[in-house]
Structure formats: C-alpha cells, structure tokens
C-alpha positions in Angstrom: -2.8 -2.9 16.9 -3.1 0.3 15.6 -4.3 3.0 12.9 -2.1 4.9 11.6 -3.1 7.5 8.6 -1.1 9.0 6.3 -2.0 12.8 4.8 -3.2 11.8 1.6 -6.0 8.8 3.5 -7.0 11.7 5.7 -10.3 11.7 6.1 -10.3 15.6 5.0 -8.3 14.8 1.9 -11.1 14.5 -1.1 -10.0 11.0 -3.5 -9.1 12.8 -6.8 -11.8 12.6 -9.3 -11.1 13.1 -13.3 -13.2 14.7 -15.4 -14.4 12.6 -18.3 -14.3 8.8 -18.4 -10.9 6.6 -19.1 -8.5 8.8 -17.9 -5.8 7.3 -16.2 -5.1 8.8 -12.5 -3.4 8.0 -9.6 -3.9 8.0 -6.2 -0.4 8.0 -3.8 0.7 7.9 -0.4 3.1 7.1 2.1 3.9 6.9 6.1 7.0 7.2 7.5 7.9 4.9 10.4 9.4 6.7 13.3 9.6 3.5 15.2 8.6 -0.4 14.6 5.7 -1.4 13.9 3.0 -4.1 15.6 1.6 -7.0 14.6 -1.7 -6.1 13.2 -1.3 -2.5 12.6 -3.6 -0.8 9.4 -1.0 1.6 7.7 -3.8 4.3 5.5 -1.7 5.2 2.6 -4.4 6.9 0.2 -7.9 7.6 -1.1 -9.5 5.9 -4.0 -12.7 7.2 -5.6 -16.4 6.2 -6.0 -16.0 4.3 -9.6 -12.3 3.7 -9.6 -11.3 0.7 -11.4 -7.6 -0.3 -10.5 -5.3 -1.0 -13.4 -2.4 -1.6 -11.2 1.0 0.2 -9.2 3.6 -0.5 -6.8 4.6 0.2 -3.1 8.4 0.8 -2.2 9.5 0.2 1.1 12.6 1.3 2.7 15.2 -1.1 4.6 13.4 -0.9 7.9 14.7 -4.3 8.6 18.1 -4.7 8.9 18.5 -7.8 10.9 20.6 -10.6 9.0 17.4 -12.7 9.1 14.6 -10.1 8.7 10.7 -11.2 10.1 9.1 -7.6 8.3 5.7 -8.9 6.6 3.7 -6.2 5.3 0.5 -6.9 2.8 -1.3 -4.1 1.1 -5.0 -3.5 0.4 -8.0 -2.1 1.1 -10.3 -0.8 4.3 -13.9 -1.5 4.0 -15.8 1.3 2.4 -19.8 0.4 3.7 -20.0 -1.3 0.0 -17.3 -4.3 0.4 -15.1 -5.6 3.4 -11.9 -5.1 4.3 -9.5 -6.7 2.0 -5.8 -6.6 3.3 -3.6 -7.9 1.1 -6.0 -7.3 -1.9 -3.1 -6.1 -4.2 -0.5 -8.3 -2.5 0.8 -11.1 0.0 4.1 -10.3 -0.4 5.8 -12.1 2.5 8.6 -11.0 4.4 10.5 -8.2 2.9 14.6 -8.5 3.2 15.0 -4.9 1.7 18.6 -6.3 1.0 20.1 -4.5 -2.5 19.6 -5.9 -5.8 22.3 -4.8 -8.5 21.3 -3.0 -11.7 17.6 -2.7 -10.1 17.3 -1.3 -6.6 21.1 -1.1 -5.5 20.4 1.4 -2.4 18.3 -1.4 -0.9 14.8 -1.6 0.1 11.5 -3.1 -1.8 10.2 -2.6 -4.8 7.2 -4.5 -6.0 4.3 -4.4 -8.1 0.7 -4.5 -6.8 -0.4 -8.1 -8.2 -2.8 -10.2 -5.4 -6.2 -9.9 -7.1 -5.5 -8.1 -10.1 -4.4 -10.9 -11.6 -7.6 -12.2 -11.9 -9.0 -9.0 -13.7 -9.1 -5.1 -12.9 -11.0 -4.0 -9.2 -13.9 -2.0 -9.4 -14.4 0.0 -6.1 -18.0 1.5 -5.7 -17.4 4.3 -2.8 -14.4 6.4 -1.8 -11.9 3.5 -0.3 -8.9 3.6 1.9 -5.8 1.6 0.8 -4.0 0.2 3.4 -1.0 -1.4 4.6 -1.2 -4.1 7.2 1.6 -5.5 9.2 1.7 -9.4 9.4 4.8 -9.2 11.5 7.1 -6.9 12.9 11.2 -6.0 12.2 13.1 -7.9 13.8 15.7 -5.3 13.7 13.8 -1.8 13.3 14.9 1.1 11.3 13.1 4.1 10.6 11.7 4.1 6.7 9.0 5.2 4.8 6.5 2.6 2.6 4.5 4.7 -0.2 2.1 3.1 -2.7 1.3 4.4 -6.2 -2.3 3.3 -7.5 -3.1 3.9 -11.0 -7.0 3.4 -11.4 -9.2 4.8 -14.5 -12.9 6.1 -13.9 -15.4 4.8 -17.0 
C-alpha cells in the first residue's frame, strides 16, 4: 500500500476558497499511473475547503486495463481531515472498471462516471480542508499506463 499525491492534494497547494457565499467552484485533480497499481493504495487527487458542501462531479479514467477480463476496482472519496474519518468510496463504489468503448458516449474508451455514493442521500458538508482520494480495491490485471482525474463541484454558504 501506498500514497500517492497528485499536485493539486499537495500539501502546499491552498483548497480554493470563493469569496461570498453560494458560489459554485470546483476543486480538480488527477494522477497519472506510470505503472499498476496495489491493492490498497490512496490515490490524492485534490483539496476541498473548510465549509465546502459537495453538489456533485465525475472522475474519468483511462483504459488502464486492457485485459479481456479486467480486475481494476477503484472507489473514490475522502481522507480524514481531524473532523471526520476517512471515507473511501464516499462519492462512489463503482466496481470494476472495463474501460471498454461505449458508442455515441465515450467511443475512445475508458470511464466515465458521475460521483453518486453518499450524495444520494443529500449534499456533504466537509468542516476542514479535505483530501479526496482514490483508493484501489484491486489491481489491473493487464496494466497500462493512464491517468484518473476527478472534478468536484462544491458551493461554500
């Protein structure tokens, strides 16, 4: 298991803060996978502010599993912030990921999904500056390099 950070979770990189209340922002990241990664390891895609309430996004991963019967398993969420715990699949359990094309809506392959897991129960509410993360369930079976990115859209009242 390991921790791997992306620029924008650095831990020098200040979580965007919007001046005035309501004001939709977003906080984005990615990590490009050079080779496959472990069971267990914390992807840190981005920083969300003190205050943030998330509305929603999406992550988009590339084809980094190209077997014919792919094993890739990758949740996203959130690191504990001192506030709350760790939640790693907190915007989604998506299950394995084929990354196989889908005509008329991602035809060069790869994943596209929304964030959903506990946002469908009502917005998130984060009281300090929180890491989202991406957490490997299982690894490629067939590894190629990629990229995952994540888009959060979150509003501050």
């Amino acid at each position: 298991m390991a921790t791997l950070t992306g620029t924008r979770a650095a831990s020098t990189f200040p979580a965007f803060q919007a001046v005035g209340a309501g004001i939709c922002c977003a906080a984005y990241g990615s990590y490009d996978f050079a080779v496959n990664p472990t069971i267990a390891d914390i992807v840190e895609l981005c920083k969300l502010p003190a205050g943030a309430v998330v509305l929603g996004g999406f992550v988009r991963i590339e084809d980094i599993d190209t077997n014919a019967n792919e094993t890739l398993d990758i949740d996203i969420g959130y690191a504990a912030n001192g506030a709350v715990a760790a939640d790693p699949d907190a915007f989604g359990n998506f299950g394995v990921r084929t990354g196989d094309a889908v005509t008329d809506v991602l035809p060069e392959g790869g994943t596209l999904l929304n964030l959903h897991g506990t946002l469908k129960d009502g917005f998130v509410t984060l009281t300090k500056d929180t890491i989202v993360t991406a957490t490997v369930v299982a690894a490629a079976a067939t590894f190629a390099a990629g990229t995952i990115s994540v888009v959060v859209w979150y509003v501050n009242p």
